[in-house]
C-alpha positions as CSV (number, residue, x, y, z in Angstrom):
1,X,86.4,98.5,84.2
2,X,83.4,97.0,83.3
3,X,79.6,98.4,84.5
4,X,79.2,95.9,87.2
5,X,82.5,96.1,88.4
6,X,81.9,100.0,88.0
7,X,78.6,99.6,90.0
8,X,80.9,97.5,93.0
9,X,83.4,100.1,93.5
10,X,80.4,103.2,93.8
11,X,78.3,100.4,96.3
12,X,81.5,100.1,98.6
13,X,83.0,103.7,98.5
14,X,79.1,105.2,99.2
15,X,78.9,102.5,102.1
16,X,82.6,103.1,103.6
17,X,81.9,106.8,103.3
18,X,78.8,106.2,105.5
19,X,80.5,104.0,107.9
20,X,83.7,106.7,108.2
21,X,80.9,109.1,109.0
22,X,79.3,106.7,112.0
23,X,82.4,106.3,113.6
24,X,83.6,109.9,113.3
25,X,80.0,110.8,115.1
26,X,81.1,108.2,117.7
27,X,78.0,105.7,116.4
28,X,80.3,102.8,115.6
29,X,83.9,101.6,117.7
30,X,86.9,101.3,115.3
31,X,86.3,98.1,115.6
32,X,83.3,98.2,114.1
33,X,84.3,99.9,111.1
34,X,87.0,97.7,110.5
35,X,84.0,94.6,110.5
36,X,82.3,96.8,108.3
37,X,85.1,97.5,106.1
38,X,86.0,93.7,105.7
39,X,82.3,92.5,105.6
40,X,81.5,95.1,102.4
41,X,84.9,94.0,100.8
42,X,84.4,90.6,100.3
43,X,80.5,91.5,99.0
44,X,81.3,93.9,96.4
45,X,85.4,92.7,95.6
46,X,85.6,97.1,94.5
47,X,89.1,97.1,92.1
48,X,90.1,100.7,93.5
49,X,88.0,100.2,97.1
50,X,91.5,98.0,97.9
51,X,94.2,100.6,97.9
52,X,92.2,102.6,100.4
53,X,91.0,100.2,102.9
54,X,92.9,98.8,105.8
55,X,91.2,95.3,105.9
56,X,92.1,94.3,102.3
57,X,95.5,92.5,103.5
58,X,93.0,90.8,105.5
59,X,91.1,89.5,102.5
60,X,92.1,85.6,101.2
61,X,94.2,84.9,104.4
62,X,94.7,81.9,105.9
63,X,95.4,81.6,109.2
């Protein structure tokens, strides 16, 4: 993994965990989250961030 690639995948985890923390204090709707999720995906592409989230079979479909 290379340091930008590195510094992706610590951007989106720190941001998802902050997000998952808004909606479990009722701040943000699910749905929310979910825009979050897929809006912070496509900016920082995080190799590991994938496996974890469930917008990434979202990501590069065409509808």
């Amino acid at each position: 993994m290379s340091k930008e690639e590195f510094r992706n995948e610590k951007l989106y985890q720190t941001t998802m965990h902050l997000a998952r923390k808004m909606l479990s204090d009722g701040l943000i709707s699910e749905d929310e989250y979910r825009q979050i999720d897929t809006i912070f995906l496509e900016k920082y592409r995080p190799i590991l961030g994938t496996l974890f989230s469930e917008s990434a079979c979202y990501l590069g479909r065409k509808e």
